[in-house]
C-alpha positions in Angstrom: 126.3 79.6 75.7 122.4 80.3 75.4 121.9 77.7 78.5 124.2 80.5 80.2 121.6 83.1 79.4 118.8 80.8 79.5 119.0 79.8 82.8 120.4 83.4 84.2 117.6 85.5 84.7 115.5 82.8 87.4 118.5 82.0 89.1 118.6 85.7 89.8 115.1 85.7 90.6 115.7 82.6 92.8 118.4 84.2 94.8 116.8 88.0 95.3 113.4 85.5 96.2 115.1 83.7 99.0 117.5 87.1 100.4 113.7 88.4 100.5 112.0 85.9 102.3 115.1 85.7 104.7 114.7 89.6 105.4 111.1 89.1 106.2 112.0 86.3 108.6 114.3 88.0 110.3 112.8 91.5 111.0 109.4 88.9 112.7 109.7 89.2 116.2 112.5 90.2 118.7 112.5 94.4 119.6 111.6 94.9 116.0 107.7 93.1 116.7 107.3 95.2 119.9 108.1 98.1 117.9 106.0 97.0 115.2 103.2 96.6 117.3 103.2 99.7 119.1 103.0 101.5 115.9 99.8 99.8 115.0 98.2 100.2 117.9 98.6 103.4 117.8 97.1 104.0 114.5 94.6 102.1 115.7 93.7 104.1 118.4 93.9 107.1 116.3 91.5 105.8 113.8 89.2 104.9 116.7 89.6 108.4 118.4 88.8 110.2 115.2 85.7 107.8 114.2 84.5 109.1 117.8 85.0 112.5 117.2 83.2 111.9 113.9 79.7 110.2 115.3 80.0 113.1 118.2 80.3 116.1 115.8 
């Protein structure tokens, strides 16, 4: 019974490790990286506008 317990704990690790990686996997590209995208670019934009608004202050 202690290999029972022994070997629980990583291959609970192993399996919430590979649901992970899946998720990641699937949320890459598709309507979700267009999304994605437009949100960085418009933080981007916004960091740029304010660093302007900074140097012309």
């Amino acid at each position: 019974m202690d290999y029972v317990s022994a070997l629980l704990p990583p291959v609970v690790m192993a399996i919430f490790f590979t649901a992970l990686v899946v998720t990641i996997v699937k949320s890459q590209g598709g309507s979700n990286k267009a999304k994605e995208d437009a949100i960085v670019d418009a933080a981007v934009t916004r960091a740029h506008s304010a660093k302007q608004a900074g140097r012309d202050a």
